[in-house]
C-alpha positions, 0 to 999 in steps of 0.5 A: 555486486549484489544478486538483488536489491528491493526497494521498499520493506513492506509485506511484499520486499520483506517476503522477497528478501526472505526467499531470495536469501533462502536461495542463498542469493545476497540481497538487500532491502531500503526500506524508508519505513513509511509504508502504509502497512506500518499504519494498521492498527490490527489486521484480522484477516491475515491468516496466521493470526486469528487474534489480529496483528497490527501492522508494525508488529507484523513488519518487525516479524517479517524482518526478523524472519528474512535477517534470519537467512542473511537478507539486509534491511537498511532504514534510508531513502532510495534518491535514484536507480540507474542502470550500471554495465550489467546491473544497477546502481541504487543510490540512497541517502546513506551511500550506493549499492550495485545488484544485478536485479532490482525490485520495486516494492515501495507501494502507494500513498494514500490521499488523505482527508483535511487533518492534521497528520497528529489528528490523522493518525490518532483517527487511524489507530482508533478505527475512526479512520479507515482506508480498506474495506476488503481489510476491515468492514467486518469490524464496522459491521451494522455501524454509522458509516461515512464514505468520503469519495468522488465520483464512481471511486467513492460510489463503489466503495459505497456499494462494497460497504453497504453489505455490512451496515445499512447505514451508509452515507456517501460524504463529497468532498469539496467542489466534488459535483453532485450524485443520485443513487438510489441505494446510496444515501449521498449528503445533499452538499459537500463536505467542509469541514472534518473532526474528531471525538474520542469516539465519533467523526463529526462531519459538517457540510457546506450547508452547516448540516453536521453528522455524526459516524462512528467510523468514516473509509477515506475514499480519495484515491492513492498516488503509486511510488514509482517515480524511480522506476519512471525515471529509469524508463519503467512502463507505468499505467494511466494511474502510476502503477508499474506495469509488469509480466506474469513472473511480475517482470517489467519490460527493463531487463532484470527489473521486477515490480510486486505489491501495491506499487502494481495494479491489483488487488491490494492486499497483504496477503495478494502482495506476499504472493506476488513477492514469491513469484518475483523472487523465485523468477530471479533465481531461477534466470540467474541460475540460467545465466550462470550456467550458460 
């Protein structure tokens, strides 16, 4: 039986794995490598890279790092988790693995635009398409900005934006109603259509406007991963979030959640944090239980 079992290979699973192992507890990671931070093309506010680091470069060093220690990180897809005597039986679909602890790192999905996934991604990695402000509006600072988002969501993404560049324009996505804001440029009718240039995102609304932006935040709202933990009787919040303690705990017994899968700030650095928590507390009760 394994100490621990981390479901996702993220920034988060990936900073688990490794301090578990350095407490010299076994442990392994099923990572699906689909995770959002393997579509960052570079991130500038990750402190221990001035220059940026892009996304799977960074996950590719993280990995490394946790190996180092004994941590292993197996590509395949986590199909169930249930609970077995003692501990827990994760069952992927390249075979099954017992642990005493399990932790939820698998994070959120993102709701995308209307987009071809080719055309989606190429946007992604040439900065016409964002999905984080916190990570990235320094670099759009003072550009032509579309915000395309519903209802407050998108209207607070909006405001957070507008203190880097004058040049907001909040875009609705189809069928979404009507907004006034005065500090907020709103298109006048929804959006119907969506593309690409090698260098722009074109724009043409329901009323045959079409607008120019040099870069355009996807607004849309994500969808949390935590079917597994939901079906093995995880507490989930309104939004699918897991649900979790100080020490990042949920309310199953040796069950812990870290990362965007939880509500919170997401973040890389926030998640590597959570992550610290979350594995020092399994050590630590498995010590305790180990003794008594």
């Amino acid at each position: 039986m394994k100490d621990c079992v981390i479901i996702g290979g993220g920034p988060a699973g990936l900073t688990a794995a490794l301090y578990l192992a350095r407490f010299l507890r076994s442990v392994t990671v099923f990572d699906a490598r689909q995770g959002r931070a393997r579509m960052i093309p570079k991130t500038h506010n990750f402190a221990p890279f001035p220059d940026g680091i892009s996304g799977p470069d960074l996950l590719t060093q993280m990995q490394s790092h946790a190996e180092r220690y004994g941590a292993v990180i197996e590509n395949c897809t986590v199909e169930s988790v249930e609970r077995q005597g003692d501990g827990y039986c994760v069952t992927t679909d390249r075979g099954s693995e017992i642990a005493r602890y399990v932790i939820f790192a698998a994070g959120v999905v993102n709701h995308r635009p209307p987009l071809p996934d080719a055309v989606h991604d190429r946007g992604v990695a040439k900065g016409l398409i964002r999905y984080c402000p916190v990570c990235d509006a320094y670099e759009v600072r003072d550009k032509r900005i579309a915000v395309l988002g519903s209802g407050t969501h998108g209207l607070a993404e909006a405001n957070f934006i507008r203190d880097y560049s004058s040049a907001v324009t909040l875009i609705r996505p189809n069928g979404d109603r009507p907004l006034s804001v005065d500090e907020i440029h709103i298109s006048e009718s929804p959006m119907s259509s969506l593309s690409l240039s090698e260098s722009e995102v074109i724009v043409t609304l329901e009323d045959s406007t079409v607008a120019h932006f040099d870069t355009i935040y996807i607004a849309l709202g994500t969808s949390a991963c935590s079917k597994l933990a939901e079906t093995l009787g995880v507490p989930l919040a309104e939004d699918g979030c897991i649900v979790t303690g100080g020490q990042r705990e949920t309310s199953i017994d040796g069950v812990y959640a870290i990362g965007d899968i939880t509500d919170g700030l997401d973040q890389i650095a926030h998640a590597m944090g959570q992550a610290a928590i979350a594995a020092t507390a399994i050590h630590n009760d498995i010590s305790g239980k180990d003794q008594s």
